[in-house]
Predicted model as a PDB file, atoms N, CA, C, CB and O in Angstrom, pLDDT in the B-factor column:
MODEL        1                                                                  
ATOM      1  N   UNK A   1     135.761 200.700 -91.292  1.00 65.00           N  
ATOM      2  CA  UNK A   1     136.784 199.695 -91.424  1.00 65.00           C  
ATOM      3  C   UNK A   1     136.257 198.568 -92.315  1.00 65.00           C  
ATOM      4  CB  UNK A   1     137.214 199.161 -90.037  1.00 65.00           C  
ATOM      5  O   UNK A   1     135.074 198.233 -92.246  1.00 65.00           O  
ATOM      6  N   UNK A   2     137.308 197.848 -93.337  1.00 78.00           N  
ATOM      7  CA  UNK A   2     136.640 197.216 -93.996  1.00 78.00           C  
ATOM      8  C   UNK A   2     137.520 195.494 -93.701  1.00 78.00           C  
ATOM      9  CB  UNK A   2     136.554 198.010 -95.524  1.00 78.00           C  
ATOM     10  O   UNK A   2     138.669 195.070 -93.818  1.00 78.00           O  
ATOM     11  N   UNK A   3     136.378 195.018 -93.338  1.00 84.00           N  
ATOM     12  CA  UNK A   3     137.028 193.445 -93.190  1.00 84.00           C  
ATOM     13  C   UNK A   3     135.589 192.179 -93.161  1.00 84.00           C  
ATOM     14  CB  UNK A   3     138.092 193.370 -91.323  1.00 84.00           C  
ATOM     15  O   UNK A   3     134.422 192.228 -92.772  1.00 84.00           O  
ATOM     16  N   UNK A   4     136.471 191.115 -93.805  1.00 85.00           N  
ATOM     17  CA  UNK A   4     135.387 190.152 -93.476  1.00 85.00           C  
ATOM     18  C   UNK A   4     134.581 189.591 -92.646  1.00 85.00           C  
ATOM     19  CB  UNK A   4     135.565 189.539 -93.641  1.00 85.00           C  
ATOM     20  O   UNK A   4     133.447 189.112 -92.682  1.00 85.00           O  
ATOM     21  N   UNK A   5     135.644 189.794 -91.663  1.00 86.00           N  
ATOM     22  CA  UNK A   5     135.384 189.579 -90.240  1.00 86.00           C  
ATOM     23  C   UNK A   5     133.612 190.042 -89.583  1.00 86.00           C  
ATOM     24  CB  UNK A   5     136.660 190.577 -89.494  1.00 86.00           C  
ATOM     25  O   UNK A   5     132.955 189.379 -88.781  1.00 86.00           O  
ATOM     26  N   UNK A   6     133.200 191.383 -90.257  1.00 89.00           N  
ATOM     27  CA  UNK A   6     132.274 192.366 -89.761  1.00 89.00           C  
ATOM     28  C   UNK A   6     130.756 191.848 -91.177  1.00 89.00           C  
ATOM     29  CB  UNK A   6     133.231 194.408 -89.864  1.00 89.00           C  
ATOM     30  O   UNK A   6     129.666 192.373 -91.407  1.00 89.00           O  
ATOM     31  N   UNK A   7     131.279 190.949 -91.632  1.00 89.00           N  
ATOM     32  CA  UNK A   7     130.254 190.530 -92.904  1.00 89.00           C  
ATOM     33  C   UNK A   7     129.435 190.186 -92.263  1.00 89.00           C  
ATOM     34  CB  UNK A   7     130.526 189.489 -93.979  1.00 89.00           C  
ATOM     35  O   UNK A   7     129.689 189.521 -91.259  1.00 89.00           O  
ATOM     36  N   UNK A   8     127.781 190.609 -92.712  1.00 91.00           N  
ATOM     37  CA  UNK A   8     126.471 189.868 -91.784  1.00 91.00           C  
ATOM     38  C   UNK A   8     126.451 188.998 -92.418  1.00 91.00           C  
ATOM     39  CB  UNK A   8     124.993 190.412 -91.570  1.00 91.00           C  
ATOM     40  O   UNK A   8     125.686 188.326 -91.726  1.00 91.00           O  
ATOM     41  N   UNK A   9     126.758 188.151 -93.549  1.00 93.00           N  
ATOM     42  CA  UNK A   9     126.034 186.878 -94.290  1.00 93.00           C  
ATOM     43  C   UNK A   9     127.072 186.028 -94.852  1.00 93.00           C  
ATOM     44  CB  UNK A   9     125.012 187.299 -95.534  1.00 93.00           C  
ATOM     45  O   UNK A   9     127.306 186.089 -96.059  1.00 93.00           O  
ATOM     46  N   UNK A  10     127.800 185.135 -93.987  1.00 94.00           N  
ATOM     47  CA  UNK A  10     129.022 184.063 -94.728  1.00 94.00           C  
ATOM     48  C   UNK A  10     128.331 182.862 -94.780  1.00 94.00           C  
ATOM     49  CB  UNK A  10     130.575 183.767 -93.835  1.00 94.00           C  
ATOM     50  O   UNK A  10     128.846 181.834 -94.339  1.00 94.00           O  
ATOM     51  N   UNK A  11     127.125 182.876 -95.313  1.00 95.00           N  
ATOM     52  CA  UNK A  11     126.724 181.472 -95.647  1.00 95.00           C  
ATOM     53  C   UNK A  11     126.827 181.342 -96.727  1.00 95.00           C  
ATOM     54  CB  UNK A  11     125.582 181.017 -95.368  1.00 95.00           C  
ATOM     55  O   UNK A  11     126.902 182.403 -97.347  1.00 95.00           O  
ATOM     56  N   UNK A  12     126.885 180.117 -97.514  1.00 93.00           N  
ATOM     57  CA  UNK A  12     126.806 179.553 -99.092  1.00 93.00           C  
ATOM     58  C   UNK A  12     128.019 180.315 -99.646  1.00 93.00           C  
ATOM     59  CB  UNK A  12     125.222 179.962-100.052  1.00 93.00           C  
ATOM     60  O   UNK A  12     127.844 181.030-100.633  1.00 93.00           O  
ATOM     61  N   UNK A  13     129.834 180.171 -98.812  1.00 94.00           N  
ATOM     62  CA  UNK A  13     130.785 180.911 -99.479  1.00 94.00           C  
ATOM     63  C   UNK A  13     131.659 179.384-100.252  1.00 94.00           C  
ATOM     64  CB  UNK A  13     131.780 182.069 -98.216  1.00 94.00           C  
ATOM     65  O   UNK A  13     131.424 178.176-100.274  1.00 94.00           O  
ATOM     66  N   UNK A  14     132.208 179.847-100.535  1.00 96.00           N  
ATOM     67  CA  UNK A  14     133.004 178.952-101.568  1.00 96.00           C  
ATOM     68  C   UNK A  14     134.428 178.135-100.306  1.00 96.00           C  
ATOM     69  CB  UNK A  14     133.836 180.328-103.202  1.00 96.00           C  
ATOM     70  O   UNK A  14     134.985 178.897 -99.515  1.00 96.00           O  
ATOM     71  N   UNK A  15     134.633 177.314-100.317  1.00 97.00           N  
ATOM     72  CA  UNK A  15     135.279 176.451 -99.953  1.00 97.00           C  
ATOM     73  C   UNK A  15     136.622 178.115 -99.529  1.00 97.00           C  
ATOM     74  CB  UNK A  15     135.485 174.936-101.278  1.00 97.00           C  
ATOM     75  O   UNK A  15     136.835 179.209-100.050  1.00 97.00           O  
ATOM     76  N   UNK A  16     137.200 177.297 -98.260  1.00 96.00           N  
ATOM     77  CA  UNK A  16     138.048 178.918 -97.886  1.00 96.00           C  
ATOM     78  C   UNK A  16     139.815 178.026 -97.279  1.00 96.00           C  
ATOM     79  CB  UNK A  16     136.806 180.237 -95.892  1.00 96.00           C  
ATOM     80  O   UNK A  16     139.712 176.945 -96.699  1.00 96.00           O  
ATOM     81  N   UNK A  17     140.767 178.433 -97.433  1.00 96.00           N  
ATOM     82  CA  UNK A  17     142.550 177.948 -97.077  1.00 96.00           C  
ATOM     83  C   UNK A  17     142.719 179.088 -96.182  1.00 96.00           C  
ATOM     84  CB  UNK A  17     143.961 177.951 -98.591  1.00 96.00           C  
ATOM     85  O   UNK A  17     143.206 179.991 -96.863  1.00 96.00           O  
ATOM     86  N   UNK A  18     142.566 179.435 -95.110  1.00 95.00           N  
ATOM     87  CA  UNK A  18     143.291 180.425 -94.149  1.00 95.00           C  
ATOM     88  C   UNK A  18     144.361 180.167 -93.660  1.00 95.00           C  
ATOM     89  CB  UNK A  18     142.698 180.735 -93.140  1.00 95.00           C  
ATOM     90  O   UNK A  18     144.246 179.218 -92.884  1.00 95.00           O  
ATOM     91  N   UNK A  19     145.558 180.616 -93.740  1.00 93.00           N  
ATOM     92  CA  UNK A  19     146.896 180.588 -93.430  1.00 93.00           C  
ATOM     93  C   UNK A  19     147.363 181.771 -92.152  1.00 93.00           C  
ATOM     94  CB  UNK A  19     147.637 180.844 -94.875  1.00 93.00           C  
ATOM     95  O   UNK A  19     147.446 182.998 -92.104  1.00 93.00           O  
ATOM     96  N   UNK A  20     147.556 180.862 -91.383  1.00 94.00           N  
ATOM     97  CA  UNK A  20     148.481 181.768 -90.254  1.00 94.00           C  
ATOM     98  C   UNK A  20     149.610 181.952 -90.065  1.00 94.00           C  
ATOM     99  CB  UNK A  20     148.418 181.541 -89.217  1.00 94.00           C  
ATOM    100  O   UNK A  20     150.402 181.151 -90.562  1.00 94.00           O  
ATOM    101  N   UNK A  21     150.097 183.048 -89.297  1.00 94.00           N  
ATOM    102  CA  UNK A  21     151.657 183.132 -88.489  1.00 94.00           C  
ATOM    103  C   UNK A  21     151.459 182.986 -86.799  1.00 94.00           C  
ATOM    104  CB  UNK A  21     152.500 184.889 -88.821  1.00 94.00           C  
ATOM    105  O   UNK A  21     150.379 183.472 -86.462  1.00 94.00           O  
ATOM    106  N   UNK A  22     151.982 182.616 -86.037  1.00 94.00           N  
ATOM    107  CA  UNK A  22     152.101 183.009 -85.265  1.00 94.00           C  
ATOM    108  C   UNK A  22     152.196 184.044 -84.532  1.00 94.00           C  
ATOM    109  CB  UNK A  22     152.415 182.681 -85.273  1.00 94.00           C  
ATOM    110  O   UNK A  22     151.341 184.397 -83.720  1.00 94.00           O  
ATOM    111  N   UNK A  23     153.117 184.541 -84.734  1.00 95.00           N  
ATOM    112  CA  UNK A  23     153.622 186.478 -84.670  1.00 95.00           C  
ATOM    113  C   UNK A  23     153.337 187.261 -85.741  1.00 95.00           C  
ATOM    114  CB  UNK A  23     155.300 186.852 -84.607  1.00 95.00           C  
ATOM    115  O   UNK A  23     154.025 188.227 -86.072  1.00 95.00           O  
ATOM    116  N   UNK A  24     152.630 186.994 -86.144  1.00 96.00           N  
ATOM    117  CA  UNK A  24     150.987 188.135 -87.131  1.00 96.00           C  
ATOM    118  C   UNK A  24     150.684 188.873 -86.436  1.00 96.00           C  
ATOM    119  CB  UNK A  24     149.330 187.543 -87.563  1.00 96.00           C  
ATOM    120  O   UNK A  24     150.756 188.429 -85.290  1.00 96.00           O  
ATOM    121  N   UNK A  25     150.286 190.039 -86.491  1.00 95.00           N  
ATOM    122  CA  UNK A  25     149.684 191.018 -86.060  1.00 95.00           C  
ATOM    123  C   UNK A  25     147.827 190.864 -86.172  1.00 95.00           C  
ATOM    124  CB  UNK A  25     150.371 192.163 -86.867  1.00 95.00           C  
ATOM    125  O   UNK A  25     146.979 191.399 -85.456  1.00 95.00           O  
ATOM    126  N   UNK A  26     147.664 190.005 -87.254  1.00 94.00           N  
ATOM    127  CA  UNK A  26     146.592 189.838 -87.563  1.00 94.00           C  
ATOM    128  C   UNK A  26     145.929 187.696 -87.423  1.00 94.00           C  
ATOM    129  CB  UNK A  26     146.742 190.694 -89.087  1.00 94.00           C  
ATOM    130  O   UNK A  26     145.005 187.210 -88.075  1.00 94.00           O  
ATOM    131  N   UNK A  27     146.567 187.162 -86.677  1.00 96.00           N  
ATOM    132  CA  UNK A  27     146.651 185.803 -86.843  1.00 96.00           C  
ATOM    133  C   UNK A  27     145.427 186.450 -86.367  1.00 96.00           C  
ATOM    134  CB  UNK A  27     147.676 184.586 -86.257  1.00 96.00           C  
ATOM    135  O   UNK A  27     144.689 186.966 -87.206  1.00 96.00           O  
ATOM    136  N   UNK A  28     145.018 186.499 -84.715  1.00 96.00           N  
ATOM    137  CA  UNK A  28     143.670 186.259 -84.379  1.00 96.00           C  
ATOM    138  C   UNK A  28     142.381 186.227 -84.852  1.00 96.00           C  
ATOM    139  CB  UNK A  28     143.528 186.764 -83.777  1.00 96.00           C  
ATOM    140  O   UNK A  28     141.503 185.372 -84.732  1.00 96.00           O  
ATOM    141  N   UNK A  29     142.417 187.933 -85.746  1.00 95.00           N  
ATOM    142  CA  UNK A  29     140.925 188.253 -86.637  1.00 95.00           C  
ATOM    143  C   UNK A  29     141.502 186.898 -87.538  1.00 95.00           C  
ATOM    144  CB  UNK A  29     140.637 190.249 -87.727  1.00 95.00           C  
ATOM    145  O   UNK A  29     140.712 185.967 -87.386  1.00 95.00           O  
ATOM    146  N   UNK A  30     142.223 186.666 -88.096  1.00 95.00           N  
ATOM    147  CA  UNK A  30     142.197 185.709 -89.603  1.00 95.00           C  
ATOM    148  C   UNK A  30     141.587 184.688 -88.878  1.00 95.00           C  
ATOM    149  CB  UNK A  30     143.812 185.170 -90.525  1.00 95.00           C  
ATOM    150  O   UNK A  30     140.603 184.204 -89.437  1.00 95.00           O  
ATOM    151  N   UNK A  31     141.975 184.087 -87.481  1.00 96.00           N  
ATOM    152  CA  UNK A  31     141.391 182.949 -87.483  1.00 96.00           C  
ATOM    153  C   UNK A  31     140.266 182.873 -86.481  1.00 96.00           C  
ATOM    154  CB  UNK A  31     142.332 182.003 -87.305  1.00 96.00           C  
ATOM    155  O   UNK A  31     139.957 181.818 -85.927  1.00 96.00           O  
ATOM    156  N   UNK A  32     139.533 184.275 -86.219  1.00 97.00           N  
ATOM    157  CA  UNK A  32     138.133 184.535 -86.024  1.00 97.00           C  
ATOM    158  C   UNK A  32     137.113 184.569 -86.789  1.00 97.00           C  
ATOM    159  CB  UNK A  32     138.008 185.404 -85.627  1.00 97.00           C  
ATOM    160  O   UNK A  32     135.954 184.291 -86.483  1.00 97.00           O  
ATOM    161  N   UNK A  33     137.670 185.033 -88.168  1.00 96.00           N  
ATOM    162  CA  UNK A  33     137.205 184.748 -89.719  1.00 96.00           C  
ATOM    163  C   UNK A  33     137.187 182.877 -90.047  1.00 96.00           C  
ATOM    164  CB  UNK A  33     138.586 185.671 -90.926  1.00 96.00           C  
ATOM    165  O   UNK A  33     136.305 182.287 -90.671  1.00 96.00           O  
ATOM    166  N   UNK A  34     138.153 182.390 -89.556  1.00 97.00           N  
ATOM    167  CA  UNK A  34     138.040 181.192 -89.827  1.00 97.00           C  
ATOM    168  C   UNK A  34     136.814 180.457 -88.809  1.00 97.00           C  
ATOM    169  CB  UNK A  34     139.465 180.649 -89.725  1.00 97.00           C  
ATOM    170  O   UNK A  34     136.021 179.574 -89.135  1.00 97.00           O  
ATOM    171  N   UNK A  35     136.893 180.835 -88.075  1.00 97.00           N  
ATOM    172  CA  UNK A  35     135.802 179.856 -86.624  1.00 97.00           C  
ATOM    173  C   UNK A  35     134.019 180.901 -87.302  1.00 97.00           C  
ATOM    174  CB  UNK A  35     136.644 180.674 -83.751  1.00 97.00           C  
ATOM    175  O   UNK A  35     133.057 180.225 -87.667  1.00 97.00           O  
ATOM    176  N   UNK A  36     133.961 182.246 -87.326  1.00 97.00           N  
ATOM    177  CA  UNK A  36     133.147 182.355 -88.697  1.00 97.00           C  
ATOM    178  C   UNK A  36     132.369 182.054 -89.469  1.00 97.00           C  
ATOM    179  CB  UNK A  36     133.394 182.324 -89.250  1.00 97.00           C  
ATOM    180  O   UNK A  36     131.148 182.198 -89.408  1.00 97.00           O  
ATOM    181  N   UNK A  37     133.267 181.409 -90.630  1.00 97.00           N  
ATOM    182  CA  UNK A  37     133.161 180.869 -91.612  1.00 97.00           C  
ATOM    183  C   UNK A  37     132.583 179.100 -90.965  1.00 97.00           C  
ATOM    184  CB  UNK A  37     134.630 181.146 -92.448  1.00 97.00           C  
ATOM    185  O   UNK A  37     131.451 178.664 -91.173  1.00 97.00           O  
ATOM    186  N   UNK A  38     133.169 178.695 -90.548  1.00 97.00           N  
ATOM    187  CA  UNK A  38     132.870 177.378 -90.096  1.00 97.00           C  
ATOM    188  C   UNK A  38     131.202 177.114 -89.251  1.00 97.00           C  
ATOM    189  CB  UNK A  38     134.181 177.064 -89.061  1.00 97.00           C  
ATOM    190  O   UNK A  38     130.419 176.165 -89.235  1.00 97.00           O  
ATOM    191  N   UNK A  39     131.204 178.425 -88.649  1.00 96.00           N  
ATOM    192  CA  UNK A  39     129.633 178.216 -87.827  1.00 96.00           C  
ATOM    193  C   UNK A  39     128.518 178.656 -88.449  1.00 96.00           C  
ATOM    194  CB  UNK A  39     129.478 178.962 -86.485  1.00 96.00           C  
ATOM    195  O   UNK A  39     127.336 178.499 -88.143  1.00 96.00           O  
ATOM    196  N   UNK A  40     129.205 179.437 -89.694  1.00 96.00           N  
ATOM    197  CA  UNK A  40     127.915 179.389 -90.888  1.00 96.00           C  
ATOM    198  C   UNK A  40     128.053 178.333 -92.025  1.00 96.00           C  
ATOM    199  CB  UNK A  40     127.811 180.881 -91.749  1.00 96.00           C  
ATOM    200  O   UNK A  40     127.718 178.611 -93.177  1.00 96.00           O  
ATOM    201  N   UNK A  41     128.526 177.179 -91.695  1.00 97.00           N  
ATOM    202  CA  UNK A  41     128.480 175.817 -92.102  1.00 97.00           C  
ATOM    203  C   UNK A  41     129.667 175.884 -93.606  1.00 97.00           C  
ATOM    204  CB  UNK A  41     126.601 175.328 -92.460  1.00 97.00           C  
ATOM    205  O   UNK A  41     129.518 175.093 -94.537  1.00 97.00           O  
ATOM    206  N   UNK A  42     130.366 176.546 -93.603  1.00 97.00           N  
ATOM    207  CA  UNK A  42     131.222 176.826 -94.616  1.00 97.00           C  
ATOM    208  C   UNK A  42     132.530 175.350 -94.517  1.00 97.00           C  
ATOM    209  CB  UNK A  42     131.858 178.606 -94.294  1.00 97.00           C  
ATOM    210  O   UNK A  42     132.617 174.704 -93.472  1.00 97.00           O  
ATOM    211  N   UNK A  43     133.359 175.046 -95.655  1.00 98.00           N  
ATOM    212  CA  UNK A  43     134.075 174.216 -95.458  1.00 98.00           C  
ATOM    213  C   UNK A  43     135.496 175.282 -95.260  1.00 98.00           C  
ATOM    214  CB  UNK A  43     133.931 173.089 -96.586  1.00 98.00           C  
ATOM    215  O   UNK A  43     135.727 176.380 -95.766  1.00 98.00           O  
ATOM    216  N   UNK A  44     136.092 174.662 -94.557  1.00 97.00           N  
ATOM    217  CA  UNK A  44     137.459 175.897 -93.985  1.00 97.00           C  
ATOM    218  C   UNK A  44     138.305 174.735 -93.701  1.00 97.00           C  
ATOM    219  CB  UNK A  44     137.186 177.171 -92.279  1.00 97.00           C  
ATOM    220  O   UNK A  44     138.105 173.621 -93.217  1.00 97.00           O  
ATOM    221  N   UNK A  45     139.334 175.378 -94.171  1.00 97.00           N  
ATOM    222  CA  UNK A  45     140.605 174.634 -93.458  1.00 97.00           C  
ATOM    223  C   UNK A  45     141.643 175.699 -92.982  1.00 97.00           C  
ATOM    224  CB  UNK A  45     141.414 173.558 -94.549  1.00 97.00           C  
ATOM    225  O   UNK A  45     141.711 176.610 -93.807  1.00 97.00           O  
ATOM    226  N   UNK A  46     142.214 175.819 -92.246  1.00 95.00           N  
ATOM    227  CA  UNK A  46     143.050 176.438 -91.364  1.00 95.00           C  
ATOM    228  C   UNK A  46     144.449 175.928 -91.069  1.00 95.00           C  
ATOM    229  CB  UNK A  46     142.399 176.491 -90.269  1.00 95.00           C  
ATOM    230  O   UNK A  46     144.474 174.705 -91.200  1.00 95.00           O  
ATOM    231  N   UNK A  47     145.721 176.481 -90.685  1.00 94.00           N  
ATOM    232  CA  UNK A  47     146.834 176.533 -90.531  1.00 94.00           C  
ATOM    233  C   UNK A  47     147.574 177.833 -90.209  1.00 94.00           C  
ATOM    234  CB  UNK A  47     147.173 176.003 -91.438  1.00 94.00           C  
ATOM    235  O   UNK A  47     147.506 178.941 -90.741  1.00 94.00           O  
ATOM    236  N   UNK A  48     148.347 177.344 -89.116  1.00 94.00           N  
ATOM    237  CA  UNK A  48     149.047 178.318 -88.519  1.00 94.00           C  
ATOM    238  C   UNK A  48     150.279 178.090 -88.008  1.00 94.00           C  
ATOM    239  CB  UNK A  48     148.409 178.775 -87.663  1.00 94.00           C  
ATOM    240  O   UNK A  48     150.386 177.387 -87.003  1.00 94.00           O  
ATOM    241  N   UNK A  49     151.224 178.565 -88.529  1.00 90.00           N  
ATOM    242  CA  UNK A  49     152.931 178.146 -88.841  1.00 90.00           C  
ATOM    243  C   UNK A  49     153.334 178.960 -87.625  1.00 90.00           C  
ATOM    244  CB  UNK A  49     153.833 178.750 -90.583  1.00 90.00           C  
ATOM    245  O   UNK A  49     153.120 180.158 -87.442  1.00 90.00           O  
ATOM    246  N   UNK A  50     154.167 177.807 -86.550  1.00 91.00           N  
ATOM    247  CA  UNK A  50     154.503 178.191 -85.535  1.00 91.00           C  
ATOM    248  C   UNK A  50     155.966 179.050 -85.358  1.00 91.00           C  
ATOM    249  CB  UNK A  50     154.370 177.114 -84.896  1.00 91.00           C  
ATOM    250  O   UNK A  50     156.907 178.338 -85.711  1.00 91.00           O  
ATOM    251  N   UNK A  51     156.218 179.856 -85.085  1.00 89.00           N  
ATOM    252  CA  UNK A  51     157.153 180.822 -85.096  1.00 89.00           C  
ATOM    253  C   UNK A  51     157.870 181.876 -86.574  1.00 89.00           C  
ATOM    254  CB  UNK A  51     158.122 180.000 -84.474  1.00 89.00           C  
ATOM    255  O   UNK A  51     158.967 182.315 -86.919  1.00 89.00           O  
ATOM    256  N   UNK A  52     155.967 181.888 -87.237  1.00 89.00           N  
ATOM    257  CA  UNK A  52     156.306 182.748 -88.300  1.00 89.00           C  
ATOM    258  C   UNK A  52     156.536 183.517 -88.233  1.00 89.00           C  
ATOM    259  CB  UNK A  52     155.865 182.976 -88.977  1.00 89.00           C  
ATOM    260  O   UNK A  52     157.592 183.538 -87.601  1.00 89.00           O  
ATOM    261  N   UNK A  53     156.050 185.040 -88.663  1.00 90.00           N  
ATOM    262  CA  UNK A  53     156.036 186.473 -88.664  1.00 90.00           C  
ATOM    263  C   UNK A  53     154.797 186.505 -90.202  1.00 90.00           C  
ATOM    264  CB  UNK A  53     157.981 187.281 -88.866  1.00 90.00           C  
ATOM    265  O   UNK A  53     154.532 185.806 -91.180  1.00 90.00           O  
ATOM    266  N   UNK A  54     154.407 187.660 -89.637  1.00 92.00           N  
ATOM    267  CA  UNK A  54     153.669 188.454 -91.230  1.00 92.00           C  
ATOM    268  C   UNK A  54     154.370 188.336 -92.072  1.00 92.00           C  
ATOM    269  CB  UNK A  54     153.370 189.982 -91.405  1.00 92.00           C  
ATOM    270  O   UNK A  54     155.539 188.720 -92.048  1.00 92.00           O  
ATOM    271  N   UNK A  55     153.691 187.651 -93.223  1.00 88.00           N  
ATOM    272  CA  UNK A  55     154.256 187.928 -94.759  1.00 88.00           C  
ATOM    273  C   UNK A  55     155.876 186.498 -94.867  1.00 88.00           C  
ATOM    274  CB  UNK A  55     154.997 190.272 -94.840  1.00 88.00           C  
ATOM    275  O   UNK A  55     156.675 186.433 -95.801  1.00 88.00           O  
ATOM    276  N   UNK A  56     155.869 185.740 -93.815  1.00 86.00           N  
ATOM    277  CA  UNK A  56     156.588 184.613 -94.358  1.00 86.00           C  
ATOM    278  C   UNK A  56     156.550 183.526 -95.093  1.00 86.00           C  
ATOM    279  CB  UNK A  56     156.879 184.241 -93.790  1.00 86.00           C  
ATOM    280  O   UNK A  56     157.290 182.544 -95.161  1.00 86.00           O  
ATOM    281  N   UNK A  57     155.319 183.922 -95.782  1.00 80.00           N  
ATOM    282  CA  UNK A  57     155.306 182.675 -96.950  1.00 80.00           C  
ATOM    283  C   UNK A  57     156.047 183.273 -98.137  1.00 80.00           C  
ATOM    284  CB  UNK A  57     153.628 182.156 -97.506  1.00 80.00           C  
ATOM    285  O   UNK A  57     156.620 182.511 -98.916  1.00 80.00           O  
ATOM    286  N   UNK A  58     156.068 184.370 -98.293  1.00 79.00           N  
ATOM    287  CA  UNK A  58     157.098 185.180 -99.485  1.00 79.00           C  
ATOM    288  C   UNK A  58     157.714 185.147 -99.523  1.00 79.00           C  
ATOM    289  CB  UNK A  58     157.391 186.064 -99.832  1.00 79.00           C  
ATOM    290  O   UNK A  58     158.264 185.342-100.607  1.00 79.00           O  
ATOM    291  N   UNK A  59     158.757 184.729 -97.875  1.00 79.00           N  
ATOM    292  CA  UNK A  59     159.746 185.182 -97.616  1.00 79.00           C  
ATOM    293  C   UNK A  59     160.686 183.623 -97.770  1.00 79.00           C  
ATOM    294  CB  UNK A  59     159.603 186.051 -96.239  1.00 79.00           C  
ATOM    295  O   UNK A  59     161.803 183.691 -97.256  1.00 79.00           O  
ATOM    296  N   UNK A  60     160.402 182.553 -98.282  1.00 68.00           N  
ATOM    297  CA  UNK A  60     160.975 180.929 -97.769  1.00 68.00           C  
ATOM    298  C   UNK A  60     162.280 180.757 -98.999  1.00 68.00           C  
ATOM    299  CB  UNK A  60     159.379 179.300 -97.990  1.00 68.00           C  
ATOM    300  O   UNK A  60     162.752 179.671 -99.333  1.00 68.00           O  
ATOM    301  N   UNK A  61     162.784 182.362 -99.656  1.00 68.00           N  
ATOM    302  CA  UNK A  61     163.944 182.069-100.348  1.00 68.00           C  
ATOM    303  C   UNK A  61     165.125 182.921 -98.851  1.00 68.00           C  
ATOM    304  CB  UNK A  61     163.877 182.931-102.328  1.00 68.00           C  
ATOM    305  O   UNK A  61     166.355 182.897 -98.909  1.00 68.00           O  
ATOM    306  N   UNK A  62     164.469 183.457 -97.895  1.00 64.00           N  
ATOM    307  CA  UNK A  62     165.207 183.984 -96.769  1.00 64.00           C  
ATOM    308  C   UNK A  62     164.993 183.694 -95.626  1.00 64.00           C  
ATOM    309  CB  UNK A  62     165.201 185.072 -96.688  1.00 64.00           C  
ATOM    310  O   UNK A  62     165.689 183.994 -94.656  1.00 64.00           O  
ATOM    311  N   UNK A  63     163.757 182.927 -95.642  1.00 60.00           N  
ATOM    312  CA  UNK A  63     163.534 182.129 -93.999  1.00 60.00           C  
ATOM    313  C   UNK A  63     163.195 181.056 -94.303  1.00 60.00           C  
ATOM    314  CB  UNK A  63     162.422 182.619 -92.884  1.00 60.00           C  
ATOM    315  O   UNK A  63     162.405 180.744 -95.194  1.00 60.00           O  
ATOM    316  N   UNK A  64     163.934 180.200 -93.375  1.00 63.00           N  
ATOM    317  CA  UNK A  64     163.478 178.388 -93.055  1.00 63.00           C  
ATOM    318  C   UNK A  64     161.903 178.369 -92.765  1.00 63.00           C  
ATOM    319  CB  UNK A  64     164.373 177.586 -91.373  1.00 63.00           C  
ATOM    320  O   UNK A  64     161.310 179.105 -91.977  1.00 63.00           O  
ATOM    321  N   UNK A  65     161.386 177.424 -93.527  1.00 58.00           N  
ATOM    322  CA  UNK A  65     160.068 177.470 -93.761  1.00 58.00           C  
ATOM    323  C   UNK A  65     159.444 176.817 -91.897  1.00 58.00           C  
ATOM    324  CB  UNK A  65     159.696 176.334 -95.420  1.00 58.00           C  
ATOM    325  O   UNK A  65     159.655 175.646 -91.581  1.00 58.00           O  
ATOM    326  N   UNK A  66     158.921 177.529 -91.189  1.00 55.00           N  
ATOM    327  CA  UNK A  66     158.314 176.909 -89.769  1.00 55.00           C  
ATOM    328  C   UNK A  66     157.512 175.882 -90.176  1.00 55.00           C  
ATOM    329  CB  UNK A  66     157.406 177.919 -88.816  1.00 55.00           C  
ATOM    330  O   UNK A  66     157.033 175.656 -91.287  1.00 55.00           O  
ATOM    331  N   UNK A  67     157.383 175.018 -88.679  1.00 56.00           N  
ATOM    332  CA  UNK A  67     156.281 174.205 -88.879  1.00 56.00           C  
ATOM    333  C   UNK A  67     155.001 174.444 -89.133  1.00 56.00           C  
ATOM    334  CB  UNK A  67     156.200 173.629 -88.094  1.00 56.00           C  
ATOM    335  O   UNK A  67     154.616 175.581 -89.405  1.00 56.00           O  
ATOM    336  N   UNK A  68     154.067 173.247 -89.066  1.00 55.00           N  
ATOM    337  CA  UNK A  68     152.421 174.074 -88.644  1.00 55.00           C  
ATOM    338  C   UNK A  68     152.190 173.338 -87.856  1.00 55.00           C  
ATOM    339  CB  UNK A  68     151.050 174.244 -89.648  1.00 55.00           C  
ATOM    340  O   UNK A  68     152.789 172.310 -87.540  1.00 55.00           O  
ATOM    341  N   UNK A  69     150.703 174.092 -87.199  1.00 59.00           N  
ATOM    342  CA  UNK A  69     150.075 173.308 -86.315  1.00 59.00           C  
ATOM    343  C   UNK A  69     148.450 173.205 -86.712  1.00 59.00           C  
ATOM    344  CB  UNK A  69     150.362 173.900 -84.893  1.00 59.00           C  
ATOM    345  O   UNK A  69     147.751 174.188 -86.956  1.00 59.00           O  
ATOM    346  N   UNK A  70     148.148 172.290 -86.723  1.00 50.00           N  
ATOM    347  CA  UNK A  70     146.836 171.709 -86.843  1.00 50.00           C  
ATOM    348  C   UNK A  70     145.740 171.824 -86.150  1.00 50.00           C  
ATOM    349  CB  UNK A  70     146.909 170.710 -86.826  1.00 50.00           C  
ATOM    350  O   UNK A  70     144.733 171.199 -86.480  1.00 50.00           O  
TER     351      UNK A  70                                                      
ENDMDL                                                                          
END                                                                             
């Protein structure tokens, strides 16, 4: 399986924007990747849009854009 998540070495990565959904299938690993990234001293910022779905940032000419949460 191939994911970042399973990387032995996220130190010295480049500044990282992780974007969530709520109802992702994948929010959790993304933002296990994010907590990660952060404890190998990385700069991360994170967000996670409350009552999204997968793939709704593509979608904001057919869905009302959700909030986020911080």
């Amino acid at each position: 399986m191939a994911s970042l998540l399973f990387a032995q070495d996220t130190t010295a990565l480049p500044p990282a924007f992780l974007l969530t959904a709520e109802f992702d299938e994948l929010r959790d690993e993304g933002e296990a990747y994010s907590r990660k990234l952060i404890e190998s001293g990385n700069l991360v910022q994170v967000r996670r849009y409350l009552g999204a779905i997968h793939g709704f940032f593509a979608m904001r000419r057919i869905l009302r854009l959700p909030t986020q949460r911080e």
